[in-house]
N, CA, C and O atoms as CSV, one atom per row, in Angstrom:
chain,resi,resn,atom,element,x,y,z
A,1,UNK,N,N,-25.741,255.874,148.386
A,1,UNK,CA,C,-26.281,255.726,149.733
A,1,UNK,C,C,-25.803,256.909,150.577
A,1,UNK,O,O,-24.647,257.303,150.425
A,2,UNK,N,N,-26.655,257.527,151.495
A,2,UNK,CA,C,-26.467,258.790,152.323
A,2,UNK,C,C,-25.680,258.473,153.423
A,2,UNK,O,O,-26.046,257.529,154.122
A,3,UNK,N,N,-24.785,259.011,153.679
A,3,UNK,CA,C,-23.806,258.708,154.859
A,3,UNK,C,C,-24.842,259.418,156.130
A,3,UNK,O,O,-24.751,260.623,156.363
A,4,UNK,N,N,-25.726,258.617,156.831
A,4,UNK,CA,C,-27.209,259.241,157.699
A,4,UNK,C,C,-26.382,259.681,159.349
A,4,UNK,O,O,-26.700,260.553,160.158
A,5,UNK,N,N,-25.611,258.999,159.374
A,5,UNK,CA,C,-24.817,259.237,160.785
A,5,UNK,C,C,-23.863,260.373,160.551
A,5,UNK,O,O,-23.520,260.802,161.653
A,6,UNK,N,N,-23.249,261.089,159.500
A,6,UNK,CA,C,-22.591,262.040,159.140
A,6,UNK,C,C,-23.838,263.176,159.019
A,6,UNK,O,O,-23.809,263.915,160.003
A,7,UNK,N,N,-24.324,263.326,158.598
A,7,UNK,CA,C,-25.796,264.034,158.175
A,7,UNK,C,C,-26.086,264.077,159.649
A,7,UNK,O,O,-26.100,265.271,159.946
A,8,UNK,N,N,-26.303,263.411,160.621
A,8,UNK,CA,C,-26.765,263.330,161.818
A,8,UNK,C,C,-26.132,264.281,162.912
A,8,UNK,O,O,-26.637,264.886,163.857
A,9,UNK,N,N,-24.735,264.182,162.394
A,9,UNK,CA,C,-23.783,264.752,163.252
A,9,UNK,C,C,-24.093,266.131,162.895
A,9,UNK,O,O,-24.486,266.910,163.763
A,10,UNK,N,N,-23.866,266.683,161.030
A,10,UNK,CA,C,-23.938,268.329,160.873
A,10,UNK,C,C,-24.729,268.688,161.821
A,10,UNK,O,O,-24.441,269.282,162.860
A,11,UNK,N,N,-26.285,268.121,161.255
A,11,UNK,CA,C,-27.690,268.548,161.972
A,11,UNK,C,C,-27.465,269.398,163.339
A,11,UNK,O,O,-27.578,270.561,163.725
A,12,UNK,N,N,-27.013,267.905,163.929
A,12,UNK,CA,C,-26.759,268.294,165.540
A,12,UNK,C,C,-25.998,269.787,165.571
A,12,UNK,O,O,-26.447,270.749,166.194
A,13,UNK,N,N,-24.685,269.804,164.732
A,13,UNK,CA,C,-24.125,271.360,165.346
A,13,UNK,C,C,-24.380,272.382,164.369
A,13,UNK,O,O,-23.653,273.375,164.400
A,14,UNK,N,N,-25.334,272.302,163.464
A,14,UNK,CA,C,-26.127,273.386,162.733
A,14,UNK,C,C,-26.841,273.841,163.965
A,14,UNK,O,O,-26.689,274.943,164.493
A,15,UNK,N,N,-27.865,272.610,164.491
A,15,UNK,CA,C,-29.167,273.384,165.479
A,15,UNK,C,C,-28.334,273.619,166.588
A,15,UNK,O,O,-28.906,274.503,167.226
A,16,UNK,N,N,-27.217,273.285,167.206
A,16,UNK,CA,C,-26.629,274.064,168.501
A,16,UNK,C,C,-26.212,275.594,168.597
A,16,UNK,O,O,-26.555,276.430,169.432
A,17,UNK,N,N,-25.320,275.725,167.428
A,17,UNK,CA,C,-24.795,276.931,166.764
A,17,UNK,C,C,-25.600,277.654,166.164
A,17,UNK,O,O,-25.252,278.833,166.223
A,18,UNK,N,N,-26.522,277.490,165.609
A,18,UNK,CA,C,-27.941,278.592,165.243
A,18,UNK,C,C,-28.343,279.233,166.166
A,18,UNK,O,O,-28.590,280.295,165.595
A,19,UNK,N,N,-28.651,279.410,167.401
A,19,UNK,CA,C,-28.972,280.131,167.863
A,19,UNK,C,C,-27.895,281.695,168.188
A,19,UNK,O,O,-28.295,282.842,167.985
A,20,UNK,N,N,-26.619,281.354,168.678
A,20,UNK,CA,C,-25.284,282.151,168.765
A,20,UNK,C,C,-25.610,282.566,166.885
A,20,UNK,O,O,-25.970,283.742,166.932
A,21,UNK,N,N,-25.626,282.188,165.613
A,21,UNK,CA,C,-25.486,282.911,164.607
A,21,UNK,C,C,-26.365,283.855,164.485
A,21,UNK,O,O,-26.194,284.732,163.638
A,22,UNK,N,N,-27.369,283.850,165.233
A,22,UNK,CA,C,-28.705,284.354,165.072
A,22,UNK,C,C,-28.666,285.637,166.041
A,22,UNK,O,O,-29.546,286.498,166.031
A,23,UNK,N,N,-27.621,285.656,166.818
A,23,UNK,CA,C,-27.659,286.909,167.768
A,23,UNK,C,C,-28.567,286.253,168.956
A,23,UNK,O,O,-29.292,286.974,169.641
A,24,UNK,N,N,-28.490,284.926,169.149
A,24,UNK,CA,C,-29.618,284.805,170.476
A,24,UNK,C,C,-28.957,284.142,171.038
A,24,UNK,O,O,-27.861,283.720,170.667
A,25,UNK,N,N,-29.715,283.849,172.421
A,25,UNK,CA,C,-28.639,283.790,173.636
A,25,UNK,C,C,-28.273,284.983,174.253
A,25,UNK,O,O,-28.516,285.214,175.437
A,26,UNK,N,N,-27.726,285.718,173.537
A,26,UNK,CA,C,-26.972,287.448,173.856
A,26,UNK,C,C,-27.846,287.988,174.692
A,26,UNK,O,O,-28.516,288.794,174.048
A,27,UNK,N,N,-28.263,287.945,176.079
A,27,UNK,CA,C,-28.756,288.497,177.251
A,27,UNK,C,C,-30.150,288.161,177.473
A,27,UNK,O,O,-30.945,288.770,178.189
A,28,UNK,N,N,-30.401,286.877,176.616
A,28,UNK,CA,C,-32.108,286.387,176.548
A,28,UNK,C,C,-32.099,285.085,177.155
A,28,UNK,O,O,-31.216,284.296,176.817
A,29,UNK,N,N,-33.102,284.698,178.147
A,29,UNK,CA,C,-33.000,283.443,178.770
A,29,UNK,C,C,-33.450,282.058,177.196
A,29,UNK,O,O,-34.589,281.792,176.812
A,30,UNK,N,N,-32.699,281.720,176.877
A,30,UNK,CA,C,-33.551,281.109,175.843
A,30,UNK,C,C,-32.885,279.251,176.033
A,30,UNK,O,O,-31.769,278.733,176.077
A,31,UNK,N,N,-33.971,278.881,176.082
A,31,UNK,CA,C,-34.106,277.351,176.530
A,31,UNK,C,C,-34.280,276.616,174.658
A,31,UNK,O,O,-35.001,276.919,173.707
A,32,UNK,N,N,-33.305,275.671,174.856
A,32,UNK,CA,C,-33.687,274.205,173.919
A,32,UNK,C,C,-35.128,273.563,174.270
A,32,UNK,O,O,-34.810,272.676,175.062
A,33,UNK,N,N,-35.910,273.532,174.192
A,33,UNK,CA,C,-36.651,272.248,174.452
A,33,UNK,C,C,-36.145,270.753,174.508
A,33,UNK,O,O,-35.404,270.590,173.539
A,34,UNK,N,N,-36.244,269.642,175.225
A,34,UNK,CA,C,-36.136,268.307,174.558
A,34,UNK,C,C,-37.223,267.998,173.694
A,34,UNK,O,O,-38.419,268.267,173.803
A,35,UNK,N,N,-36.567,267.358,172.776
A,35,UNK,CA,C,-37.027,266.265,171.948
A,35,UNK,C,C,-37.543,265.032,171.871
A,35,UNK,O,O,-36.654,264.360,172.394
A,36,UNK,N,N,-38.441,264.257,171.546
A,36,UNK,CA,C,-38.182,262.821,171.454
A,36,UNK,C,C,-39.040,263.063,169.727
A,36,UNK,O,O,-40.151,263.550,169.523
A,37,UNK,N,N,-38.235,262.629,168.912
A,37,UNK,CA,C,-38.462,262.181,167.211
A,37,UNK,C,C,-38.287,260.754,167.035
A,37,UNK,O,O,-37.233,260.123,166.963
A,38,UNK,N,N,-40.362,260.039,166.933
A,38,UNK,CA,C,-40.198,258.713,166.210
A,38,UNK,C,C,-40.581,258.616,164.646
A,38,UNK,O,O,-41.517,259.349,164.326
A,39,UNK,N,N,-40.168,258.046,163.897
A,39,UNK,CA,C,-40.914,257.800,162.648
A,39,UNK,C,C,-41.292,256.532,162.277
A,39,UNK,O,O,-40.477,255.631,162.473
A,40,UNK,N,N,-42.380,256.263,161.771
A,40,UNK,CA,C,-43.374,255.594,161.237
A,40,UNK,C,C,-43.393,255.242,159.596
A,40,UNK,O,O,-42.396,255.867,159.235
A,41,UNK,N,N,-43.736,254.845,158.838
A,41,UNK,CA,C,-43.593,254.479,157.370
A,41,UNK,C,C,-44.375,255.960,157.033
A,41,UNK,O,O,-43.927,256.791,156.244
A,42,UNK,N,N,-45.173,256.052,157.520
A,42,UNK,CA,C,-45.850,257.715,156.626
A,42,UNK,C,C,-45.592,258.814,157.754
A,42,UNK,O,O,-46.089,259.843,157.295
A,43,UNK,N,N,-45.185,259.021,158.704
A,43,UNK,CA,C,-44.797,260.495,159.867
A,43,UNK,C,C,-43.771,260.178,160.564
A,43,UNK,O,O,-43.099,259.175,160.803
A,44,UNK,N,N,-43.814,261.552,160.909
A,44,UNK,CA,C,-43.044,261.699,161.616
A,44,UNK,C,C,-43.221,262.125,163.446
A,44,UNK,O,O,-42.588,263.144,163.725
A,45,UNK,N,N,-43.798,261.635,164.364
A,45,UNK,CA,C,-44.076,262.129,165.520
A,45,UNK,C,C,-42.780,262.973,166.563
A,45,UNK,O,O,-41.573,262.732,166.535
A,46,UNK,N,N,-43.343,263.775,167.246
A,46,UNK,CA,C,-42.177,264.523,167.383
A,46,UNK,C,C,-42.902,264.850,169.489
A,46,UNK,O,O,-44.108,265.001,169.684
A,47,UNK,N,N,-42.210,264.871,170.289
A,47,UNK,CA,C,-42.511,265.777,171.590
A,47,UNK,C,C,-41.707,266.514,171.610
A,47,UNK,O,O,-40.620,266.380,171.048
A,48,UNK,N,N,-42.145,267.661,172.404
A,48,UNK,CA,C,-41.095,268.708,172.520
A,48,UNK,C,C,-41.113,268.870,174.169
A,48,UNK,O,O,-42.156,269.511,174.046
A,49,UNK,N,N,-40.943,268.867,175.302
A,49,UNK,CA,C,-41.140,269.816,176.132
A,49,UNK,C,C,-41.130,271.590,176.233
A,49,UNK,O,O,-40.212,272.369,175.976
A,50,UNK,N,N,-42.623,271.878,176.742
A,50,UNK,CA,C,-42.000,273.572,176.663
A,50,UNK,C,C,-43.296,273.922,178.093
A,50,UNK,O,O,-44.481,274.252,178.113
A,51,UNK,N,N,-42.315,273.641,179.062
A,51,UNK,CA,C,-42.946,274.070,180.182
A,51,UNK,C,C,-43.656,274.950,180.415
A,51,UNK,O,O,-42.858,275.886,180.373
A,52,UNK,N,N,-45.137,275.618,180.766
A,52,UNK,CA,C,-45.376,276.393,181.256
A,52,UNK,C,C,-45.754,277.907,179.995
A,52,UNK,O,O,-46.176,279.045,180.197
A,53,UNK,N,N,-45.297,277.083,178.594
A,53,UNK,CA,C,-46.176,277.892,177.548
A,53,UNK,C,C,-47.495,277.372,177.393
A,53,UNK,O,O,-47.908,276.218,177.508
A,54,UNK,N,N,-48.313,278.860,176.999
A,54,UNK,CA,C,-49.615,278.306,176.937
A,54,UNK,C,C,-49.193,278.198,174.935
A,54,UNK,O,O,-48.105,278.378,174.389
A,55,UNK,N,N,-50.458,277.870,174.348
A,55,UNK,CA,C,-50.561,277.188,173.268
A,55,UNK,C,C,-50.546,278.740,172.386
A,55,UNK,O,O,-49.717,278.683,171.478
A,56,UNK,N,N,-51.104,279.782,172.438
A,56,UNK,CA,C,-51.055,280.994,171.947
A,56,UNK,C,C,-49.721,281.475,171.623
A,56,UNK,O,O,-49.586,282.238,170.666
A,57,UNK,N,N,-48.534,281.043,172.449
A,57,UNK,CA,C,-47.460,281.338,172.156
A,57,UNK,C,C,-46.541,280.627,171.837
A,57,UNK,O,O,-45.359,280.938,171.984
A,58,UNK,N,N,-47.018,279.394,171.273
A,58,UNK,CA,C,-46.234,278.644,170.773
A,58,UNK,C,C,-45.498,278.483,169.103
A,58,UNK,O,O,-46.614,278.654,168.612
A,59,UNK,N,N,-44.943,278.374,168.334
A,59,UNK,CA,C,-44.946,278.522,166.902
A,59,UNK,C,C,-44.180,277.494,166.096
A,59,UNK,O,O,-43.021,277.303,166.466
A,60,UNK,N,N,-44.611,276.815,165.086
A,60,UNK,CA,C,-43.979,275.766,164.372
A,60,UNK,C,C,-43.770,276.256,163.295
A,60,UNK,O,O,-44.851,276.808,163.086
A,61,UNK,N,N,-43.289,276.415,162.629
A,61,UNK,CA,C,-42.701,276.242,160.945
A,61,UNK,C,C,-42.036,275.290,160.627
A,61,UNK,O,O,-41.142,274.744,161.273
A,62,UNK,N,N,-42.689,274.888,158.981
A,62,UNK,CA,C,-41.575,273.555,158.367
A,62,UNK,C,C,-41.220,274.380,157.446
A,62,UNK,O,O,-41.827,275.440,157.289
A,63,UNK,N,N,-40.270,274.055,156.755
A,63,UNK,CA,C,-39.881,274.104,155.603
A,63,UNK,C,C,-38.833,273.454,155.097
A,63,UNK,O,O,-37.622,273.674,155.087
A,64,UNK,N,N,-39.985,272.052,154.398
A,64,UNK,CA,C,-39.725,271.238,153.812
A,64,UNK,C,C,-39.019,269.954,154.827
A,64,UNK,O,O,-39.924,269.211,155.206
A,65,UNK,N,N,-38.073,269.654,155.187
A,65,UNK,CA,C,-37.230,268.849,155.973
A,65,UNK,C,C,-36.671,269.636,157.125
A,65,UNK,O,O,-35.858,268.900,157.684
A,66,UNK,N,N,-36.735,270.763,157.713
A,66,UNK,CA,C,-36.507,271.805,158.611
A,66,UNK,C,C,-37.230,272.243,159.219
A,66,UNK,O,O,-37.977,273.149,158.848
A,67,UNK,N,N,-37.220,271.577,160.665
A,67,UNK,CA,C,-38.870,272.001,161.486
A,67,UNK,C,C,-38.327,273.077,162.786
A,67,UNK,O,O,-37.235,272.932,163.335
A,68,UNK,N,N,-39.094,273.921,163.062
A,68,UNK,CA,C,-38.435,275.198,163.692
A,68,UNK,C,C,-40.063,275.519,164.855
A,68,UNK,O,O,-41.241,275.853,164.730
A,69,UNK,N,N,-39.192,275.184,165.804
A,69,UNK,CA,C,-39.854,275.190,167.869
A,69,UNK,C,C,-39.908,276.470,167.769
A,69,UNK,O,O,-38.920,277.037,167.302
A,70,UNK,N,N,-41.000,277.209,168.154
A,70,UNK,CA,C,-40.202,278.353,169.243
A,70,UNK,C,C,-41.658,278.946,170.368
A,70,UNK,O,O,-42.796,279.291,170.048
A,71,UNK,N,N,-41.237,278.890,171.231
A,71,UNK,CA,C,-42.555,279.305,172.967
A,71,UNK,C,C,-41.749,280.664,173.276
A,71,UNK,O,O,-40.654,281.169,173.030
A,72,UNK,N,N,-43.168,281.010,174.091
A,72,UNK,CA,C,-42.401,281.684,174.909
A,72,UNK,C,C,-43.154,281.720,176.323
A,72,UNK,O,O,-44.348,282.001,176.215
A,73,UNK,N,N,-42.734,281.509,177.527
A,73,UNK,CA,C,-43.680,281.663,178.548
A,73,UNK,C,C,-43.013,282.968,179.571
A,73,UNK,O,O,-41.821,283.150,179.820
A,74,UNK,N,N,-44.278,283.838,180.088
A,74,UNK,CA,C,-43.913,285.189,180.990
A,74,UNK,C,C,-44.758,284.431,182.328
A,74,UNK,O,O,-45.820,283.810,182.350
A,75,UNK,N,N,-43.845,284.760,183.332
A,75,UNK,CA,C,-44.288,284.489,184.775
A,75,UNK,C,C,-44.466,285.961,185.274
A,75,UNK,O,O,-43.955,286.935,184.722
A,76,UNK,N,N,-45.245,286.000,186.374
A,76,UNK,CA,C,-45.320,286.950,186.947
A,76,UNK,C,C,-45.731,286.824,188.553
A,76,UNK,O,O,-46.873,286.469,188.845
A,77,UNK,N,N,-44.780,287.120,189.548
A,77,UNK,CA,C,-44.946,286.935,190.823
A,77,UNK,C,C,-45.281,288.000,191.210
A,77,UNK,O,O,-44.462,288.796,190.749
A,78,UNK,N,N,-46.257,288.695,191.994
A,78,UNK,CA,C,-46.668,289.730,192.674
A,78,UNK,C,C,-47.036,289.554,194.121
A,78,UNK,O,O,-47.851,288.715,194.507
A,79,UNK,N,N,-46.454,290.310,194.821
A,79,UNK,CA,C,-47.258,290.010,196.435
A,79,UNK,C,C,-48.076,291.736,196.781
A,79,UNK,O,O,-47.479,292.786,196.546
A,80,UNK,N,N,-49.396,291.681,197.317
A,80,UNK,CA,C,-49.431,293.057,197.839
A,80,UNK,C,C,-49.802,292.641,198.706
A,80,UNK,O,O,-50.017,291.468,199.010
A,81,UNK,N,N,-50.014,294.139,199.571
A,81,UNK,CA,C,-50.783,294.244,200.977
A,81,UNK,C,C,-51.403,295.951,200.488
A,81,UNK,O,O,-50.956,297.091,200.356
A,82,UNK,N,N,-52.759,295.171,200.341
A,82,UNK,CA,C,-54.267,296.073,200.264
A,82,UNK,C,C,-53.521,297.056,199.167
A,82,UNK,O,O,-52.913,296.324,198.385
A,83,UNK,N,N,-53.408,297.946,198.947
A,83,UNK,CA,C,-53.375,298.294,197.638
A,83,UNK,C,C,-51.800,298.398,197.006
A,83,UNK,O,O,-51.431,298.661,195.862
A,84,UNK,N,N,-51.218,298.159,197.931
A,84,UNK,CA,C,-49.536,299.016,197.629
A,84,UNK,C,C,-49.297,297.209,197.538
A,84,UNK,O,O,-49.844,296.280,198.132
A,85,UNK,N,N,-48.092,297.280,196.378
A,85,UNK,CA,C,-47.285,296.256,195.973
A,85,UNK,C,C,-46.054,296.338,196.305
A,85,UNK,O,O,-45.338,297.225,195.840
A,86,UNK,N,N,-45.545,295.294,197.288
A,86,UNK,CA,C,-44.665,295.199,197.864
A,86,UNK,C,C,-43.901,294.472,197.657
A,86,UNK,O,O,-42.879,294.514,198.342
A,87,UNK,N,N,-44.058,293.325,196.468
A,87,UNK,CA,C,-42.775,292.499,195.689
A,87,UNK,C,C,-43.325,292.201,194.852
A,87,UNK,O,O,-44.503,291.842,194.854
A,88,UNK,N,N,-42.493,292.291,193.800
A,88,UNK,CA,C,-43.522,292.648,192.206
A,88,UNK,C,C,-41.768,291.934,191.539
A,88,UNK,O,O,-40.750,292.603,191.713
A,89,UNK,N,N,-41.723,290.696,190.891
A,89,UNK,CA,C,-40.523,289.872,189.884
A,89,UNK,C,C,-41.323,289.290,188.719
A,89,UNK,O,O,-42.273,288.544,188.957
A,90,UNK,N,N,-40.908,289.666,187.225
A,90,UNK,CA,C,-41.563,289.054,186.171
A,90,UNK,C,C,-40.407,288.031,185.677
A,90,UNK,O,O,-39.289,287.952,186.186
A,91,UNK,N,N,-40.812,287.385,184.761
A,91,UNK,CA,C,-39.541,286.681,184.275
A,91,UNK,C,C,-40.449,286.282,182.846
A,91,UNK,O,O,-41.657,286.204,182.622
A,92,UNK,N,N,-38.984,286.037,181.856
A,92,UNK,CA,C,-40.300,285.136,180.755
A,92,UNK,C,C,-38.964,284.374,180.122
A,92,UNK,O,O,-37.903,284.984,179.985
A,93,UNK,N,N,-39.109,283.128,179.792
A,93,UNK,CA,C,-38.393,282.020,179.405
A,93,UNK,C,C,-38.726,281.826,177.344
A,93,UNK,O,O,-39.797,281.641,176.766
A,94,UNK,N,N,-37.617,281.941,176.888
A,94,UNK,CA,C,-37.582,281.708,175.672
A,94,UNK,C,C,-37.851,280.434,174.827
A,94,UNK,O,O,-36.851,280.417,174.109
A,95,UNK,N,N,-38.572,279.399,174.494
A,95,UNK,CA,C,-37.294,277.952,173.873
A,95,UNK,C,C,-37.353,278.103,172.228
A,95,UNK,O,O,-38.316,278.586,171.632
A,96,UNK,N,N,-36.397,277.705,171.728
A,96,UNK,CA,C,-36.148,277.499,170.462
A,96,UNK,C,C,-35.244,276.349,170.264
A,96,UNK,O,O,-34.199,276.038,170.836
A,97,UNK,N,N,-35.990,275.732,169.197
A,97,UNK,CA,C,-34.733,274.373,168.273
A,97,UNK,C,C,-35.590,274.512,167.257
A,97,UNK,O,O,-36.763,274.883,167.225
A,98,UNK,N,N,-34.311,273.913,165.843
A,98,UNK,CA,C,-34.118,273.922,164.803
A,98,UNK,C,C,-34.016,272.240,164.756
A,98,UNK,O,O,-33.695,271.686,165.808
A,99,UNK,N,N,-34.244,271.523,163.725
A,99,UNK,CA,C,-34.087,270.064,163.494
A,99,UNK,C,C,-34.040,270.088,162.425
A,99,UNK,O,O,-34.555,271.042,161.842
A,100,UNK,N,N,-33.306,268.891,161.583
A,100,UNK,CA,C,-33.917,268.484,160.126
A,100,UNK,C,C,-34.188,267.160,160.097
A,100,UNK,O,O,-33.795,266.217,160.784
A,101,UNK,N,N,-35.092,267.275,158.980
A,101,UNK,CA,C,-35.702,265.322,159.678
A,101,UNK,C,C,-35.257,264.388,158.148
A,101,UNK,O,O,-35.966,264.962,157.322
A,102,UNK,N,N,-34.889,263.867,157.782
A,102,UNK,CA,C,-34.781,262.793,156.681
A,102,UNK,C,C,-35.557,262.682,155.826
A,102,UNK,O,O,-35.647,261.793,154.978
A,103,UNK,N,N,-36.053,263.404,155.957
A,103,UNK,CA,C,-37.096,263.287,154.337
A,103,UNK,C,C,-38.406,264.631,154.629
A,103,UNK,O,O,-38.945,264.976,155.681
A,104,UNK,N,N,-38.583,265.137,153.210
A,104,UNK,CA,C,-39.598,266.406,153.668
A,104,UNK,C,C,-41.247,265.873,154.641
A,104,UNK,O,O,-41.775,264.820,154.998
A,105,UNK,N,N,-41.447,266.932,154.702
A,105,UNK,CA,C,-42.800,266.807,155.670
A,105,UNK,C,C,-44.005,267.332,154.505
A,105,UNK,O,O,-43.872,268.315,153.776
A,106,UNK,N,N,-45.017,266.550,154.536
A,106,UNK,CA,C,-46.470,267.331,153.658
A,106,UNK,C,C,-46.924,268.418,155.180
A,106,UNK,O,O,-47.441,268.009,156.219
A,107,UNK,N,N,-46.578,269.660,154.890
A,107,UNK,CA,C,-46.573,270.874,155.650
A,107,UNK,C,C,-48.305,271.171,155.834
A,107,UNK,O,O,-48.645,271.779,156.849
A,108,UNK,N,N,-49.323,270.756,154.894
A,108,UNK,CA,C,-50.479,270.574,154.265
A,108,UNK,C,C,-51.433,270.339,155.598
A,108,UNK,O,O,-52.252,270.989,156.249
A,109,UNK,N,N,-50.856,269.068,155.614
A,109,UNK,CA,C,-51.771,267.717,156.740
A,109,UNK,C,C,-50.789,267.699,158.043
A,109,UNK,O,O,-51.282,266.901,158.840
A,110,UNK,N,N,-49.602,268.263,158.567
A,110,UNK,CA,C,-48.971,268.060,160.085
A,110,UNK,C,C,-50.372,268.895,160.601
A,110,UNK,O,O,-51.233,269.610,160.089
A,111,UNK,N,N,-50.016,268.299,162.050
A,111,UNK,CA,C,-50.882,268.041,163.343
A,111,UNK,C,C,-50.224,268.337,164.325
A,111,UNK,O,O,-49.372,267.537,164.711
A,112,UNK,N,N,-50.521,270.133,165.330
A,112,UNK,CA,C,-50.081,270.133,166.470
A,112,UNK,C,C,-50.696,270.201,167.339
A,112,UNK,O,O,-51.840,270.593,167.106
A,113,UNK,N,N,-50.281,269.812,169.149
A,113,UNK,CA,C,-51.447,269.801,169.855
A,113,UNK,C,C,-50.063,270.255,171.335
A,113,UNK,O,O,-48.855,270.031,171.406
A,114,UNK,N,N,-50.823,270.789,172.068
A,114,UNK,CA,C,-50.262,271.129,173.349
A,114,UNK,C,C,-50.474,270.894,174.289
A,114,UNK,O,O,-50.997,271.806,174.929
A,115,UNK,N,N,-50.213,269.444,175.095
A,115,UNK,CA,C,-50.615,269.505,176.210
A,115,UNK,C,C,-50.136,268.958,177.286
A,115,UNK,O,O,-49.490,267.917,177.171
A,116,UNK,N,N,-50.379,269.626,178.742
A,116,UNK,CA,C,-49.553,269.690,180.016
A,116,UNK,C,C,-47.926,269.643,179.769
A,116,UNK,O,O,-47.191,268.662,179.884
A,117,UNK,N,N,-47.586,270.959,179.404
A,117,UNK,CA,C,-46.424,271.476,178.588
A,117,UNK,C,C,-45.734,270.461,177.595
A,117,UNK,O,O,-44.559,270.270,177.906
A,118,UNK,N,N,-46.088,269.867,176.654
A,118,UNK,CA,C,-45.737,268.875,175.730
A,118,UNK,C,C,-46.416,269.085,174.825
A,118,UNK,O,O,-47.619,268.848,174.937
A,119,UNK,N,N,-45.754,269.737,173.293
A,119,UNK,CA,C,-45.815,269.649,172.355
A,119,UNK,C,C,-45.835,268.874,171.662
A,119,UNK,O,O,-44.749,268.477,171.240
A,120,UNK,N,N,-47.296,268.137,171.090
A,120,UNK,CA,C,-47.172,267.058,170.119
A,120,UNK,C,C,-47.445,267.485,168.442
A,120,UNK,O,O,-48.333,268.205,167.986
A,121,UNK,N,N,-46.335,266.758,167.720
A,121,UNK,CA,C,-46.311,267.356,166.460
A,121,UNK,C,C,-46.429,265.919,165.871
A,121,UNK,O,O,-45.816,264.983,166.385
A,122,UNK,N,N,-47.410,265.729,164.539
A,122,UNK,CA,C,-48.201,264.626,163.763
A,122,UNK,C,C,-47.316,265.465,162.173
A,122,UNK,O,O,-47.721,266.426,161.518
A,123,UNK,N,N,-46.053,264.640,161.983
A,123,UNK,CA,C,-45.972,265.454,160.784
A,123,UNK,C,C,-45.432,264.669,159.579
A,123,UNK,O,O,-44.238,264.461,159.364
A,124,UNK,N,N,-46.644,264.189,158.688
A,124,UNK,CA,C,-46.900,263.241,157.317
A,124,UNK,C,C,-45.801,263.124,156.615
A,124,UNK,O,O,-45.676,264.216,156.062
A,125,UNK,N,N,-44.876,262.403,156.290
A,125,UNK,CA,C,-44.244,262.579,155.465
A,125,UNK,C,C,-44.834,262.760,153.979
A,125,UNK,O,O,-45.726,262.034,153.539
A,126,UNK,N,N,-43.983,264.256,152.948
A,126,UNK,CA,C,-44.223,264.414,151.745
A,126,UNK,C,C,-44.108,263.326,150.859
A,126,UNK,O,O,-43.005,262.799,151.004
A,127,UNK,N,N,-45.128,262.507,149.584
A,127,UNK,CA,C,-45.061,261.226,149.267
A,127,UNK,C,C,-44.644,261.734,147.912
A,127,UNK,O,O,-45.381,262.394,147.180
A,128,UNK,N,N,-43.467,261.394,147.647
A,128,UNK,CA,C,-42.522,261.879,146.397
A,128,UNK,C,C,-43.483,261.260,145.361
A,128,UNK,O,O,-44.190,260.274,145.565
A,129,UNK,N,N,-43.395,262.119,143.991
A,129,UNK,CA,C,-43.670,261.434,142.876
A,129,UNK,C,C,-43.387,259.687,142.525
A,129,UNK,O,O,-42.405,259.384,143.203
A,130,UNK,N,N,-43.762,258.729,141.913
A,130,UNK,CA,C,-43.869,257.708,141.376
A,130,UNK,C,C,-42.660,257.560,140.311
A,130,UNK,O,O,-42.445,258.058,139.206
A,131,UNK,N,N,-42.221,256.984,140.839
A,131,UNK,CA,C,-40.794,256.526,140.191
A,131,UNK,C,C,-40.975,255.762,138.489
A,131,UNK,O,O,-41.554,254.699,138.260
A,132,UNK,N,N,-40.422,256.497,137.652
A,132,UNK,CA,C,-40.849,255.743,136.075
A,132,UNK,C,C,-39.566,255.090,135.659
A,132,UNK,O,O,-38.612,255.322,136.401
A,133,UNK,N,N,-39.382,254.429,134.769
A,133,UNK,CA,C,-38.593,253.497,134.316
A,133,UNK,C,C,-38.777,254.985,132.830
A,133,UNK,O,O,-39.828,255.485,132.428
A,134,UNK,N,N,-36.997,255.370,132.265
A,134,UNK,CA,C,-36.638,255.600,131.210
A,134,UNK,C,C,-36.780,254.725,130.173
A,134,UNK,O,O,-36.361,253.587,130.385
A,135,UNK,N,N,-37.379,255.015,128.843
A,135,UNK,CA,C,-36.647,253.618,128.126
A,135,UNK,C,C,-35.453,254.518,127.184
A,135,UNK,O,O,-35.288,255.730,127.045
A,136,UNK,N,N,-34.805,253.453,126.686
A,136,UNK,CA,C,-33.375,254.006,125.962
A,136,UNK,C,C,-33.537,254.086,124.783
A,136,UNK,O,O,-34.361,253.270,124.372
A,137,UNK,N,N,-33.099,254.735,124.022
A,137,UNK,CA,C,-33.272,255.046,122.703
A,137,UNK,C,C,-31.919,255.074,121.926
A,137,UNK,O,O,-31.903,255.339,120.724
């Protein structure tokens, strides 16, 4: 039996500390998203918040039991008067998380959708081979 609350705990400070191993953070605004992860007998449903990304810049990867967020949204405030620009501030907001989920994902058939900054992810769980009975010899 899997010790799931030990497993729960790595998870958690694998995906905190990944970003610092990764060289990020280091002078980049880069945001976590929240989460909410339910599962179902066959998926896995997942929200993310990611404010203010449009869907073009959004990016998912699985691999396998390891599902990987990452947006990015650029603001841009400009004020002029008639042709000359007289306050001109860009900004652009990073998010990234890392998760692992309890059992692999069929990468095949997940389902993402984006909307009013909420990332919805539809992601099947992989349906392991059919369990056989050895006989003994």
């Amino acid at each position: 039996m899997e010790d799931q609350f030990g497993r729960m705990v790595e998870n958690m400070f694998q995906d905190f500390f990944a970003p610092l191993a990764q060289g990020r953070w280091a002078g980049e605004d880069v945001g976590m998203p929240r989460l909410d992860v339910s599962e179902t007998d066959k998926t896995f449903e997942v929200k993310a918040e990611l404010p203010g990304v449009k869907k073009e810049d959004v990016h998912v990867s699985i691999d396998g039991q390891r599902i990987t967020i990452e947006g990015e949204c650029q603001q841009a405030n400009e004020q002029r008067q008639g042709e000359q620009v007289v306050y001109s501030e860009r900004s652009t907001r990073k998010y990234q998380r890392s998760f692992t989920l309890p059992s692999e994902v069929d990468d095949a058939s997940a389902q993402a959708r984006l909307e009013d900054g909420v990332l919805m992810l539809s992601l099947p769980k992989k349906q392991g081979g059919t369990a056989r009975q050895l006989t003994i010899q």
